[in-house]
PDB file of N, CA, C and O in Angstrom:
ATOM      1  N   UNK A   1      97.106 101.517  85.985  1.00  0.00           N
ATOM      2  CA  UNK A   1      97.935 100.926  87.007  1.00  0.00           C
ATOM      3  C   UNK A   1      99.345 101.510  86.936  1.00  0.00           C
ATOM      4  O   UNK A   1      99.812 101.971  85.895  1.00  0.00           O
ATOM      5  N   UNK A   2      99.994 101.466  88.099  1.00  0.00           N
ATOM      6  CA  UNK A   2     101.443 102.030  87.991  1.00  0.00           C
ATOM      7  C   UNK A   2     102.343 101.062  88.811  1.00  0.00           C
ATOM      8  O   UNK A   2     102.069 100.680  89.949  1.00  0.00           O
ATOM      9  N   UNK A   3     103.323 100.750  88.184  1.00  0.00           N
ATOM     10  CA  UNK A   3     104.315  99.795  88.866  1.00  0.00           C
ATOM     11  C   UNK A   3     105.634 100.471  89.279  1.00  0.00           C
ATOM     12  O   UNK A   3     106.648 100.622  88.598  1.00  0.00           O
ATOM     13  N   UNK A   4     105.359 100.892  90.721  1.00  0.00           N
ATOM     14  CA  UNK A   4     106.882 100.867  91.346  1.00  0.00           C
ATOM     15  C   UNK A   4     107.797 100.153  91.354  1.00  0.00           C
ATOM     16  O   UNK A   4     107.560  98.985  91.662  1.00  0.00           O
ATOM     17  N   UNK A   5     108.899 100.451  91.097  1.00  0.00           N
ATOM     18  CA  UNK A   5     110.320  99.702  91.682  1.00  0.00           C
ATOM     19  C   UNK A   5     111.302 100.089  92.485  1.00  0.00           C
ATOM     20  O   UNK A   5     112.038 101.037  92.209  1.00  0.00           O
ATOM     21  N   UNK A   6     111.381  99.519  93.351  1.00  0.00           N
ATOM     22  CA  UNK A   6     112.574 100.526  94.480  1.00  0.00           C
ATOM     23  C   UNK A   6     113.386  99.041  94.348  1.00  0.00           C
ATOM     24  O   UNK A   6     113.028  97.865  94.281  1.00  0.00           O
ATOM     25  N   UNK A   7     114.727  99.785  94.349  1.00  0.00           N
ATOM     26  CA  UNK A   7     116.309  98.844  94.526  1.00  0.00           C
ATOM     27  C   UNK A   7     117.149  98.827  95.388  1.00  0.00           C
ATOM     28  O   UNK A   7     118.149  99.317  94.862  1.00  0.00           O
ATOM     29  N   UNK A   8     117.457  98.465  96.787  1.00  0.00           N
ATOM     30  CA  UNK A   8     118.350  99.348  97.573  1.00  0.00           C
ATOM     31  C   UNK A   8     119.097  97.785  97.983  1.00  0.00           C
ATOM     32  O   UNK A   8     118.722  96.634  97.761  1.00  0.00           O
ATOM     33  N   UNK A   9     120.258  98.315  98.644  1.00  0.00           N
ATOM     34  CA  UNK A   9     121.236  97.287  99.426  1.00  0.00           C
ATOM     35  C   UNK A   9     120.847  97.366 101.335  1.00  0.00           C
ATOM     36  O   UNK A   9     120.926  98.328 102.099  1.00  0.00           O
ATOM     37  N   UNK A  10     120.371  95.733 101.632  1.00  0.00           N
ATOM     38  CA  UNK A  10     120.256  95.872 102.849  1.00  0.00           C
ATOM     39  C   UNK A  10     121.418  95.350 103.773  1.00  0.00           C
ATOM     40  O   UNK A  10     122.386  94.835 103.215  1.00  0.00           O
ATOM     41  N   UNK A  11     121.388  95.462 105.380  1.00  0.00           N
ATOM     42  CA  UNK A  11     122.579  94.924 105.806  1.00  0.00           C
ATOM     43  C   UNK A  11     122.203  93.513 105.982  1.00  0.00           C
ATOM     44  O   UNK A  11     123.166  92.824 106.321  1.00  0.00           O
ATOM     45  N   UNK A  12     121.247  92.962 105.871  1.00  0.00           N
ATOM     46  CA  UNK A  12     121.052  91.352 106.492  1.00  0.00           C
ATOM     47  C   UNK A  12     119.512  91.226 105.864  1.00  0.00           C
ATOM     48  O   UNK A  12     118.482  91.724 106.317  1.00  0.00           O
ATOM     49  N   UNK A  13     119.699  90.337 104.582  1.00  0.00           N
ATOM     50  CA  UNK A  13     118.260  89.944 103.995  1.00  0.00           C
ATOM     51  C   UNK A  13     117.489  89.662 105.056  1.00  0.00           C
ATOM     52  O   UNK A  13     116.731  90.489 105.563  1.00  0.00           O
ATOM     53  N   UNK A  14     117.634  88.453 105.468  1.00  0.00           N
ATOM     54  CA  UNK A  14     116.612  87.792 106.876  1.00  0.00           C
ATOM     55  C   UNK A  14     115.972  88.636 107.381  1.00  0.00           C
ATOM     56  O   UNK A  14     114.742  88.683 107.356  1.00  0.00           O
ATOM     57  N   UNK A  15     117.137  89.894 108.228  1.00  0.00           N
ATOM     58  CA  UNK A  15     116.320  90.395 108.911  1.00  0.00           C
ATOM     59  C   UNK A  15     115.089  91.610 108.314  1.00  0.00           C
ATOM     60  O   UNK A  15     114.025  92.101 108.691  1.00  0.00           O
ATOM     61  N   UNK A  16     116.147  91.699 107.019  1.00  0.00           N
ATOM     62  CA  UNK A  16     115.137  93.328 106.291  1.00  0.00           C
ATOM     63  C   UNK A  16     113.392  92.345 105.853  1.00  0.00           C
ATOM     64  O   UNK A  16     112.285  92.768 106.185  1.00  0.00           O
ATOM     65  N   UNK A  17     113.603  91.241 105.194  1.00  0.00           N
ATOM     66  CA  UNK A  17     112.751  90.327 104.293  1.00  0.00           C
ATOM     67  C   UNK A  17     111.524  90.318 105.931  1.00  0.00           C
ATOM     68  O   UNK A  17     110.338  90.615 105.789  1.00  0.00           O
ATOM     69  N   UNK A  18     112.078  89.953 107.264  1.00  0.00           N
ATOM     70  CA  UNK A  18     111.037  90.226 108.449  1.00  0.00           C
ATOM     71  C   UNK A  18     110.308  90.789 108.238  1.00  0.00           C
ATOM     72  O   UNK A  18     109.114  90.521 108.102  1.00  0.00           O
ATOM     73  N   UNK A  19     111.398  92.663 108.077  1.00  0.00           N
ATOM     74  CA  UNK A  19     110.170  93.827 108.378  1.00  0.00           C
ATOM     75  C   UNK A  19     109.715  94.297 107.352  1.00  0.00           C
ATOM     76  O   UNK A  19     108.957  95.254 107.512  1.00  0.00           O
ATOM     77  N   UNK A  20     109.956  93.879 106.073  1.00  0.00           N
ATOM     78  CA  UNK A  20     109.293  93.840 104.966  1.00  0.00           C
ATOM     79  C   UNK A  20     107.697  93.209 104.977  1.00  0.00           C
ATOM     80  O   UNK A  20     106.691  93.665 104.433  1.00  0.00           O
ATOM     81  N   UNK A  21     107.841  92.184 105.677  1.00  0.00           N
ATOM     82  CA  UNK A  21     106.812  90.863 105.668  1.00  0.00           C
ATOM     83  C   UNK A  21     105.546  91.623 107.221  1.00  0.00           C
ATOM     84  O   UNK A  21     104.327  91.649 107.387  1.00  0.00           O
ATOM     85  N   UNK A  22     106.372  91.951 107.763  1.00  0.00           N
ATOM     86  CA  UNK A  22     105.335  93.035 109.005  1.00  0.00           C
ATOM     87  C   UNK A  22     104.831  93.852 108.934  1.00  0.00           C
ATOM     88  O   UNK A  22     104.145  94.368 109.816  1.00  0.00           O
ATOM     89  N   UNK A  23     105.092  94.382 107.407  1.00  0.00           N
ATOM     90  CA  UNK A  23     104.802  96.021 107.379  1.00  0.00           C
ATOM     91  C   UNK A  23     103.592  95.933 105.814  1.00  0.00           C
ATOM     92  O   UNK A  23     103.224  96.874 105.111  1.00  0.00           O
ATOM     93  N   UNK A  24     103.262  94.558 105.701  1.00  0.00           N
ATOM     94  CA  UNK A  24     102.357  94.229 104.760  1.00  0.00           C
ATOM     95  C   UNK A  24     100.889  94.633 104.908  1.00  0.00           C
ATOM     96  O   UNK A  24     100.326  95.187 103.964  1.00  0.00           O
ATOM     97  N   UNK A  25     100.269  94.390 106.007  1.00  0.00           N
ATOM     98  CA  UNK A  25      98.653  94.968 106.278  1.00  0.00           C
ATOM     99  C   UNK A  25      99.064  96.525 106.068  1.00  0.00           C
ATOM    100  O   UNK A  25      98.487  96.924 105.057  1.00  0.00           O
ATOM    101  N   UNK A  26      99.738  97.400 106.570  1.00  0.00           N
ATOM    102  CA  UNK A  26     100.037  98.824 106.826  1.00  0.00           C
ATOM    103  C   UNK A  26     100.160  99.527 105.036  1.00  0.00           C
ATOM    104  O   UNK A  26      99.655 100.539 104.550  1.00  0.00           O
ATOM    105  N   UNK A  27     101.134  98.366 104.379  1.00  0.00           N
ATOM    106  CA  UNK A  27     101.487  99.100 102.837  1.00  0.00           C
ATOM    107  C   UNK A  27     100.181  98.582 102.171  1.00  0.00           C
ATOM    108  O   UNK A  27     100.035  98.950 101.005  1.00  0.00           O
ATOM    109  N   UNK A  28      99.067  97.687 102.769  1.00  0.00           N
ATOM    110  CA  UNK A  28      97.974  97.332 101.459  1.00  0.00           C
ATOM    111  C   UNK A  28      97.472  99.100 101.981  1.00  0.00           C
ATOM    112  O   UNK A  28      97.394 100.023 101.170  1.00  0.00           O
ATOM    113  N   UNK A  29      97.262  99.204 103.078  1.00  0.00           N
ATOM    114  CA  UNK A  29      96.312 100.305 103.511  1.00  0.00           C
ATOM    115  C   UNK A  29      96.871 101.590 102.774  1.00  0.00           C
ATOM    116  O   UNK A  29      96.252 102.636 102.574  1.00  0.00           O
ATOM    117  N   UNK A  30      98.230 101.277 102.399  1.00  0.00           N
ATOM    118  CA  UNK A  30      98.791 102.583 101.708  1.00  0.00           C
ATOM    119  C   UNK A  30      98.534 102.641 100.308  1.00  0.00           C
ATOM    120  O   UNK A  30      98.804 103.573  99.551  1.00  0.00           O
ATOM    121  N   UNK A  31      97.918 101.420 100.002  1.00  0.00           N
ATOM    122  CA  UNK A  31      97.422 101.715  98.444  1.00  0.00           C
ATOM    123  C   UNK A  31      97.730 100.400  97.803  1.00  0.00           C
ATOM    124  O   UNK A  31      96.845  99.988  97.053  1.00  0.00           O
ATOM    125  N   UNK A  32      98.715  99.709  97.927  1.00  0.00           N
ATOM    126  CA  UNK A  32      99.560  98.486  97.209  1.00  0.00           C
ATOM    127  C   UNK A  32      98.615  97.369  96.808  1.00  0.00           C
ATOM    128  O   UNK A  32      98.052  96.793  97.738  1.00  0.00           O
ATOM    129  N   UNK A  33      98.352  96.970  95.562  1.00  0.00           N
ATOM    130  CA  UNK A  33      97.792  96.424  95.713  1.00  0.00           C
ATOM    131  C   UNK A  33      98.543  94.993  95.055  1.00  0.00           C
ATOM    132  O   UNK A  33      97.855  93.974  94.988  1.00  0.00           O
ATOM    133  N   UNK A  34      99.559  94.976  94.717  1.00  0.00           N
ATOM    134  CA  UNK A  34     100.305  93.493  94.510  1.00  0.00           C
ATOM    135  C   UNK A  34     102.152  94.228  94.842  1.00  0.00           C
ATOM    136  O   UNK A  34     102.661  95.284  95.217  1.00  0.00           O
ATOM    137  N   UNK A  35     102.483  93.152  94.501  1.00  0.00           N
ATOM    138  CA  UNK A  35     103.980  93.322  95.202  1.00  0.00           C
ATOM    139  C   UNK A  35     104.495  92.135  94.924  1.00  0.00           C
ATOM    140  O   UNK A  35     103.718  91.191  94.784  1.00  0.00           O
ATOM    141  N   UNK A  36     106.077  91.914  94.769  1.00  0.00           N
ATOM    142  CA  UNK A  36     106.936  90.822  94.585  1.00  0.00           C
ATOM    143  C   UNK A  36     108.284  91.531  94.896  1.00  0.00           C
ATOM    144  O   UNK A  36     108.687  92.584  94.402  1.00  0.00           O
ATOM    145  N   UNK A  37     108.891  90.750  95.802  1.00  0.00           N
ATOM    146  CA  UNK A  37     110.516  90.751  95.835  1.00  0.00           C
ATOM    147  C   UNK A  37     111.651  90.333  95.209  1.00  0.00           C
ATOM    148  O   UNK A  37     111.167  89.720  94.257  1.00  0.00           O
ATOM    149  N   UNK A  38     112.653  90.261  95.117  1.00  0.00           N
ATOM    150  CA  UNK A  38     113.483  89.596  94.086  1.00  0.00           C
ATOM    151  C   UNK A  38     114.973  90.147  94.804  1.00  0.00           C
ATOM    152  O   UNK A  38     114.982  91.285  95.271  1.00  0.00           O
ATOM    153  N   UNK A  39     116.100  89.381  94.865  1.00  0.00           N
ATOM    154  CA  UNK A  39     117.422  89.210  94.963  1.00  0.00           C
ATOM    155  C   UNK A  39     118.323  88.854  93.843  1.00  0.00           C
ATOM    156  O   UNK A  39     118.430  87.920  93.048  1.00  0.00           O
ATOM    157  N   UNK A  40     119.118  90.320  94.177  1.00  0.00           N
ATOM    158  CA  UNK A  40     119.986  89.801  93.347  1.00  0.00           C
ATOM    159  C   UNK A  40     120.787  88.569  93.185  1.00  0.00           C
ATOM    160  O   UNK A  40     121.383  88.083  94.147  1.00  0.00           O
ATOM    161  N   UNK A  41     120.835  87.904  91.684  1.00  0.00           N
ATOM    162  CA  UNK A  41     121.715  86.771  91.611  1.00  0.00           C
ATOM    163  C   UNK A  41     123.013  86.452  92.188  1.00  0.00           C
ATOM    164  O   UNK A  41     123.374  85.278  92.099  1.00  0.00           O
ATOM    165  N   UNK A  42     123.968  87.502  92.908  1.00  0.00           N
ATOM    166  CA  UNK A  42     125.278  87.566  93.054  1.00  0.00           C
ATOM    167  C   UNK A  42     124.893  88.249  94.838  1.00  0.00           C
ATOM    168  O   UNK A  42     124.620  87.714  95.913  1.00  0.00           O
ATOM    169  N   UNK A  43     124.960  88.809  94.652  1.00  0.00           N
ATOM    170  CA  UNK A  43     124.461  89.607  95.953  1.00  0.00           C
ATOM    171  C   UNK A  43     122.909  89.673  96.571  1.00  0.00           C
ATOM    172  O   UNK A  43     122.134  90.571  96.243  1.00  0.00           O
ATOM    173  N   UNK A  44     122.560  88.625  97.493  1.00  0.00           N
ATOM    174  CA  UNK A  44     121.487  88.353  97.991  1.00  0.00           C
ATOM    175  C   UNK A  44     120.815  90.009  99.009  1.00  0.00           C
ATOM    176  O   UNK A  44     119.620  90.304  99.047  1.00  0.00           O
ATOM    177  N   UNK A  45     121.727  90.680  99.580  1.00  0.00           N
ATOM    178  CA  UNK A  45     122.149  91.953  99.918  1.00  0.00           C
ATOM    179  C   UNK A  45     121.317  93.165  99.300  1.00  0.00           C
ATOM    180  O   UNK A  45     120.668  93.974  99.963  1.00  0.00           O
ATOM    181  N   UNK A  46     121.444  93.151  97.990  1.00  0.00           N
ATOM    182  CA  UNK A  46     120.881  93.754  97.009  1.00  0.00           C
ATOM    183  C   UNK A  46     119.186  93.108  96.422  1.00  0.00           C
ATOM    184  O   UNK A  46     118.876  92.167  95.691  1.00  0.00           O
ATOM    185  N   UNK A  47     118.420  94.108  97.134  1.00  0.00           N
ATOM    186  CA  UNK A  47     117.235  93.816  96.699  1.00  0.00           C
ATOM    187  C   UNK A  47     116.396  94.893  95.742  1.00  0.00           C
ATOM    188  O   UNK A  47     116.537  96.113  95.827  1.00  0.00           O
ATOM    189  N   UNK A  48     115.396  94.141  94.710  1.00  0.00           N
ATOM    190  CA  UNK A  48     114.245  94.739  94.176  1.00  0.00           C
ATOM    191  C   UNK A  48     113.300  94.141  94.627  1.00  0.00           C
ATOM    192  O   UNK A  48     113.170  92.955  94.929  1.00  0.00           O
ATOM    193  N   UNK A  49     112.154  95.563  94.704  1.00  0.00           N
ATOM    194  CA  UNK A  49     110.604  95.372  94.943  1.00  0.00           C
ATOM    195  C   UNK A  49     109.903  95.873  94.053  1.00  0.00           C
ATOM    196  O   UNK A  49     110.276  97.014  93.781  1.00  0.00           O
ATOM    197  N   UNK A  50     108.630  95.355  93.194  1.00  0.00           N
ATOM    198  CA  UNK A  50     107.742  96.194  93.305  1.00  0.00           C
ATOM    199  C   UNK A  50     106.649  95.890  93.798  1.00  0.00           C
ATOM    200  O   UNK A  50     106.321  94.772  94.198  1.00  0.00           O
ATOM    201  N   UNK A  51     105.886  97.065  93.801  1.00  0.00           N
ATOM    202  CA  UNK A  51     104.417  97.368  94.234  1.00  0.00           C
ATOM    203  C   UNK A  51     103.593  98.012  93.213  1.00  0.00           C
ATOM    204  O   UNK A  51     103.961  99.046  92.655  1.00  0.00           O
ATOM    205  N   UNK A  52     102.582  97.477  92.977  1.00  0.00           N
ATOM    206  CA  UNK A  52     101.377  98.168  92.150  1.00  0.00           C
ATOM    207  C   UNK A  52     100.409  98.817  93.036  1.00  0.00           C
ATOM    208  O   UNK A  52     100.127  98.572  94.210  1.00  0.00           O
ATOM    209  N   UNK A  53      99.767 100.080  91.869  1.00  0.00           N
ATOM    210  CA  UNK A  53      98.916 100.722  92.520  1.00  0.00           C
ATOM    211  C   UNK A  53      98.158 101.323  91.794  1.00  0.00           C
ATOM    212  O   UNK A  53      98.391 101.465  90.594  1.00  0.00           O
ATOM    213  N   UNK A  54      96.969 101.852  92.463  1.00  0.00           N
ATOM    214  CA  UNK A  54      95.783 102.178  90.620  1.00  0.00           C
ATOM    215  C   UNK A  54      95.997 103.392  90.482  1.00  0.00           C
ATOM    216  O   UNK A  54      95.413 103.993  89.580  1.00  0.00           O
ATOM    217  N   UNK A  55      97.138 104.249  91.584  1.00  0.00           N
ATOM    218  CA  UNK A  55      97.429 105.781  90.558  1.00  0.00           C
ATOM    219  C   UNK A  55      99.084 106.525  91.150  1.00  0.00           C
ATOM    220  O   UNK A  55      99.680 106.485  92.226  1.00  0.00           O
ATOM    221  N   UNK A  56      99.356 107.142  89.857  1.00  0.00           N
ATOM    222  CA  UNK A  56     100.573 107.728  90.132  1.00  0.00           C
ATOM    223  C   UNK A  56     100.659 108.327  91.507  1.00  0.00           C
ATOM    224  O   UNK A  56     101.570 108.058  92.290  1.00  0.00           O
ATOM    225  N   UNK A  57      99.473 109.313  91.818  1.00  0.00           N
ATOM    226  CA  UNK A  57      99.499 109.891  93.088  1.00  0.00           C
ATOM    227  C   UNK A  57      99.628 109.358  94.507  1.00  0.00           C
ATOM    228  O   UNK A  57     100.107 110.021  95.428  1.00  0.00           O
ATOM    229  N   UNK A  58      99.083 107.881  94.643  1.00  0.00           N
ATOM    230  CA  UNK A  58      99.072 107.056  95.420  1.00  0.00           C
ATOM    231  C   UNK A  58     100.307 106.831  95.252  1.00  0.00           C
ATOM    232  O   UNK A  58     100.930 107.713  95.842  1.00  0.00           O
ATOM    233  N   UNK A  59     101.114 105.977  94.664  1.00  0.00           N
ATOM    234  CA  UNK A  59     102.568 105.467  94.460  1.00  0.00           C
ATOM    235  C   UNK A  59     103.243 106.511  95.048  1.00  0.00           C
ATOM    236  O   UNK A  59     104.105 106.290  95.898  1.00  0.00           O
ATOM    237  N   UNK A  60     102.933 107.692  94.674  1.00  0.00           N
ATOM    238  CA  UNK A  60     103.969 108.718  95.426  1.00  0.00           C
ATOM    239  C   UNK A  60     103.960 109.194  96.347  1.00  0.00           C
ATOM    240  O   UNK A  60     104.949 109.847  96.681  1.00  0.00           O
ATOM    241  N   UNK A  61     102.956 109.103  97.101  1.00  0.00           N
ATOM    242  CA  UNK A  61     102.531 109.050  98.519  1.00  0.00           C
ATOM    243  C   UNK A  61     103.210 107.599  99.342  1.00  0.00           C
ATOM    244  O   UNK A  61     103.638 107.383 100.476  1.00  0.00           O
ATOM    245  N   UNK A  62     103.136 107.255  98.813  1.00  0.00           N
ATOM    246  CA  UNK A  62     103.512 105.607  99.786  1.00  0.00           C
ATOM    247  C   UNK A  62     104.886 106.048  99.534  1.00  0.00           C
ATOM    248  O   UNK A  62     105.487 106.133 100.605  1.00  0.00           O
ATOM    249  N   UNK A  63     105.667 106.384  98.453  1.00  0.00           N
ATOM    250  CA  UNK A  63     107.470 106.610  98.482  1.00  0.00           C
ATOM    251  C   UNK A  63     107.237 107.929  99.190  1.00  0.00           C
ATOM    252  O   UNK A  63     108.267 108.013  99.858  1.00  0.00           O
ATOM    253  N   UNK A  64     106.490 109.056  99.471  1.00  0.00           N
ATOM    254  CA  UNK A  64     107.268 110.283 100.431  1.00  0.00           C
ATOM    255  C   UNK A  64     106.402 109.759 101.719  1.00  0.00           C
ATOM    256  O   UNK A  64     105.730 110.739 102.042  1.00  0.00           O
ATOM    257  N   UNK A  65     106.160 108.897 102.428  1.00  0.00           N
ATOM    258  CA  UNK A  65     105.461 108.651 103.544  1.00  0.00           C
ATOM    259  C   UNK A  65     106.658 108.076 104.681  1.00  0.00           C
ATOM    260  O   UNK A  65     107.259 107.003 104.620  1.00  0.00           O
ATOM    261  N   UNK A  66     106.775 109.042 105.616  1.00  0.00           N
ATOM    262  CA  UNK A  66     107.704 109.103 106.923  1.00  0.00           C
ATOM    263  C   UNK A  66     107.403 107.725 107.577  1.00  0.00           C
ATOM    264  O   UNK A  66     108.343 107.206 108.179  1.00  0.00           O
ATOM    265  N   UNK A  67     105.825 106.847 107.526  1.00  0.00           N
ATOM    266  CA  UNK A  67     106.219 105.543 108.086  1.00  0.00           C
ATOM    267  C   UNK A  67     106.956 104.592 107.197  1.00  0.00           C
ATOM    268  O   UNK A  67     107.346 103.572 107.766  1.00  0.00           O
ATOM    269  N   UNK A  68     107.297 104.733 105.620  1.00  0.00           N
ATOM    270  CA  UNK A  68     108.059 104.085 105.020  1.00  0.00           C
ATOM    271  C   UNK A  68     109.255 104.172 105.185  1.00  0.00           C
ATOM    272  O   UNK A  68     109.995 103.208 104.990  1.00  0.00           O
ATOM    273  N   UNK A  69     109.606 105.126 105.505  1.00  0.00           N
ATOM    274  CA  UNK A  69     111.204 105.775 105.835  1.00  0.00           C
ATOM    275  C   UNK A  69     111.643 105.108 107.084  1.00  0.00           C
ATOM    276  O   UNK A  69     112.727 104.641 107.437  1.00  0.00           O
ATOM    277  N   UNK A  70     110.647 105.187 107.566  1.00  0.00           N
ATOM    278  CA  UNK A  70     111.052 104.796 109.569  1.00  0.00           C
ATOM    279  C   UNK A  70     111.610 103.311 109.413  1.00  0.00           C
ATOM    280  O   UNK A  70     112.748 102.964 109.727  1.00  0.00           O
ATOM    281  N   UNK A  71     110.317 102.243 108.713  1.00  0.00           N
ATOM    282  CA  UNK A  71     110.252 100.776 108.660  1.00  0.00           C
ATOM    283  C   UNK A  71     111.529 100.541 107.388  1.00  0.00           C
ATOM    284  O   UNK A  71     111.718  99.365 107.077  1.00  0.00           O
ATOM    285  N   UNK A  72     112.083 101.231 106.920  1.00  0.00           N
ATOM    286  CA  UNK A  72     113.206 100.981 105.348  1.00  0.00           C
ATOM    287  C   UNK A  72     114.587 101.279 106.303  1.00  0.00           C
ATOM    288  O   UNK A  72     115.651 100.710 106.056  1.00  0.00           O
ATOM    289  N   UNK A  73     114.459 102.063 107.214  1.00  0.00           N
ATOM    290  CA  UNK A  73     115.837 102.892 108.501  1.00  0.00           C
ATOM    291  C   UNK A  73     115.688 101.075 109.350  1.00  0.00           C
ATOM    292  O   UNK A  73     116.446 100.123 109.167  1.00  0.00           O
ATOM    293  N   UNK A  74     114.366 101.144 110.313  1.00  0.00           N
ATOM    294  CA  UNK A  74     115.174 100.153 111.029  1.00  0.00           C
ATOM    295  C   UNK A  74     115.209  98.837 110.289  1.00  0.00           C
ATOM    296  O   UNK A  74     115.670  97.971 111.034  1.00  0.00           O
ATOM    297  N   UNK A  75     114.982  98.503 109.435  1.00  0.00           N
ATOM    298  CA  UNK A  75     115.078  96.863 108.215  1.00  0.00           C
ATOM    299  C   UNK A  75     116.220  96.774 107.977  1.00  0.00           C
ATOM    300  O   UNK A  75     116.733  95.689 107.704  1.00  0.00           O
ATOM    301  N   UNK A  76     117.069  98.204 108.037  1.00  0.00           N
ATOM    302  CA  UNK A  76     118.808  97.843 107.571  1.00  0.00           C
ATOM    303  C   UNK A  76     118.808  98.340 106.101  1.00  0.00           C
ATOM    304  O   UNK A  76     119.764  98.138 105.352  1.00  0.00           O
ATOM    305  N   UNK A  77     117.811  98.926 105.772  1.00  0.00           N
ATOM    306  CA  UNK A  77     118.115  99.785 104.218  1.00  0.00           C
ATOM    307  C   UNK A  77     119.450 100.739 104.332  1.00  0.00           C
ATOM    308  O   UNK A  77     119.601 101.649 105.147  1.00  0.00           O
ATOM    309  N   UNK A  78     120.457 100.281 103.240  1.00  0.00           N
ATOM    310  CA  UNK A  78     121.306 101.122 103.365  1.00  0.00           C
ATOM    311  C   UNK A  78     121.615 101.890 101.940  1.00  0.00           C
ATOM    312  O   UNK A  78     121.527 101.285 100.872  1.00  0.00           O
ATOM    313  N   UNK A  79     122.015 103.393 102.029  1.00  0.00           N
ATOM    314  CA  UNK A  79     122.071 104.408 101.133  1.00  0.00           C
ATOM    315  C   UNK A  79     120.335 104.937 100.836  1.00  0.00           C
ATOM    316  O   UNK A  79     119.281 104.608 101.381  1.00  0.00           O
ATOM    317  N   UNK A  80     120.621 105.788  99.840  1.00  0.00           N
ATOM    318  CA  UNK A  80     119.180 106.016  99.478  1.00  0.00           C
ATOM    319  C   UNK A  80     119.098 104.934  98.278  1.00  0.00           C
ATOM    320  O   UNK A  80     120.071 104.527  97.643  1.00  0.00           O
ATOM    321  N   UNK A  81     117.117 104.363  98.001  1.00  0.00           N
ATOM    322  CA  UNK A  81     117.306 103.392  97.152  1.00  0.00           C
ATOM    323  C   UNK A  81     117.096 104.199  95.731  1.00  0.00           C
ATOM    324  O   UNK A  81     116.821 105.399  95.724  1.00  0.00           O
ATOM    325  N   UNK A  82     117.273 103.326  94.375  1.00  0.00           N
ATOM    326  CA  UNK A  82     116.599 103.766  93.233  1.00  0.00           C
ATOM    327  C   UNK A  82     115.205 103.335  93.188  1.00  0.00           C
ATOM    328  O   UNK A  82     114.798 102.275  93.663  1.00  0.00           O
ATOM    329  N   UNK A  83     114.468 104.245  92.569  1.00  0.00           N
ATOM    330  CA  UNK A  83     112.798 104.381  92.090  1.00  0.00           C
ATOM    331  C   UNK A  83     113.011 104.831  90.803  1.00  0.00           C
ATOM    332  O   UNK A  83     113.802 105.572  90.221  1.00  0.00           O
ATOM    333  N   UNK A  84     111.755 103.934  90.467  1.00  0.00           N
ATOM    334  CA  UNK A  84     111.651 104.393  89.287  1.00  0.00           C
ATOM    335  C   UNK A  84     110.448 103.665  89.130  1.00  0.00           C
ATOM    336  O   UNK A  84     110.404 102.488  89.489  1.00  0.00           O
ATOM    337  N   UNK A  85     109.142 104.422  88.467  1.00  0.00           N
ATOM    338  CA  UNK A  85     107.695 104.363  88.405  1.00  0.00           C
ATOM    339  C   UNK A  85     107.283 103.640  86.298  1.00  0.00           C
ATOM    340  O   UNK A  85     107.901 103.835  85.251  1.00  0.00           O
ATOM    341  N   UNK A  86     106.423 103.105  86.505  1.00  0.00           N
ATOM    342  CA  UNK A  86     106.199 102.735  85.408  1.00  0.00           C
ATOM    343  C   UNK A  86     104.832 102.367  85.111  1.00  0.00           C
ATOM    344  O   UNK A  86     104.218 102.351  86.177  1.00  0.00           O
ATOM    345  N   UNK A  87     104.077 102.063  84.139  1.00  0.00           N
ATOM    346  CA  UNK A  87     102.842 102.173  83.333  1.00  0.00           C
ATOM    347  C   UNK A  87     102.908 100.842  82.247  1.00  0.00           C
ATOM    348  O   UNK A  87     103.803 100.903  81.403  1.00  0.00           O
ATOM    349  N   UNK A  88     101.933  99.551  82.225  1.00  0.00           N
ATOM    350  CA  UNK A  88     101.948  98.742  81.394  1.00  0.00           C
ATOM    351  C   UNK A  88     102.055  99.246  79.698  1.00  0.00           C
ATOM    352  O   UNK A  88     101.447 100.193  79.198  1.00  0.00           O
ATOM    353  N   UNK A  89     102.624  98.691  79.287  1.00  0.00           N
ATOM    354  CA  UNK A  89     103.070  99.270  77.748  1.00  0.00           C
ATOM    355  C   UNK A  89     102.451  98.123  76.964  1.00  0.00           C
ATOM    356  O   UNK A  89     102.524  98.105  75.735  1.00  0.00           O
TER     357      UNK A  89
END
């Protein structure tokens, strides 16, 4: 299994947490097979995700995939986010 984490700052939780929540049937089909959100304590603004998946190659396909980019652009993702991939220890 491999556990993604992406971190980025959005402009308006509500509205990003929407197209987060719309774009759920589309990311199982991309491989995901669990997921959890989380806000920062101080800055609600500032979000982490991850997503699991049963292979590195998959995970990295779903982060270079142009419909993720499109749905992360109009949600109000702002800057590029941090990733960073991981493996149960």
């Amino acid at each position: 299994m491999i556990r993604l984490f992406v971190r980025h700052s959005v402009a308006d939780f509500p509205t990003w947490r929407q197209a987060y929540d719309d774009f759920d049937a589309e990311r199982q089909g991309m491989g995901v097979t669990g997921h959890a959100v989380f806000q920062s304590a101080d800055d609600p603004n500032n979000v982490t995700i991850f997503h699991d998946f049963e292979s590195m190659e998959t995970a990295q396909a779903f982060m270079a995939s142009a419909r993720l980019r499109a749905v992360m652009e109009k949600a109000g993702v702002s800057g590029e986010p941090s990733v960073w991939f991981t493996t149960p220890a």
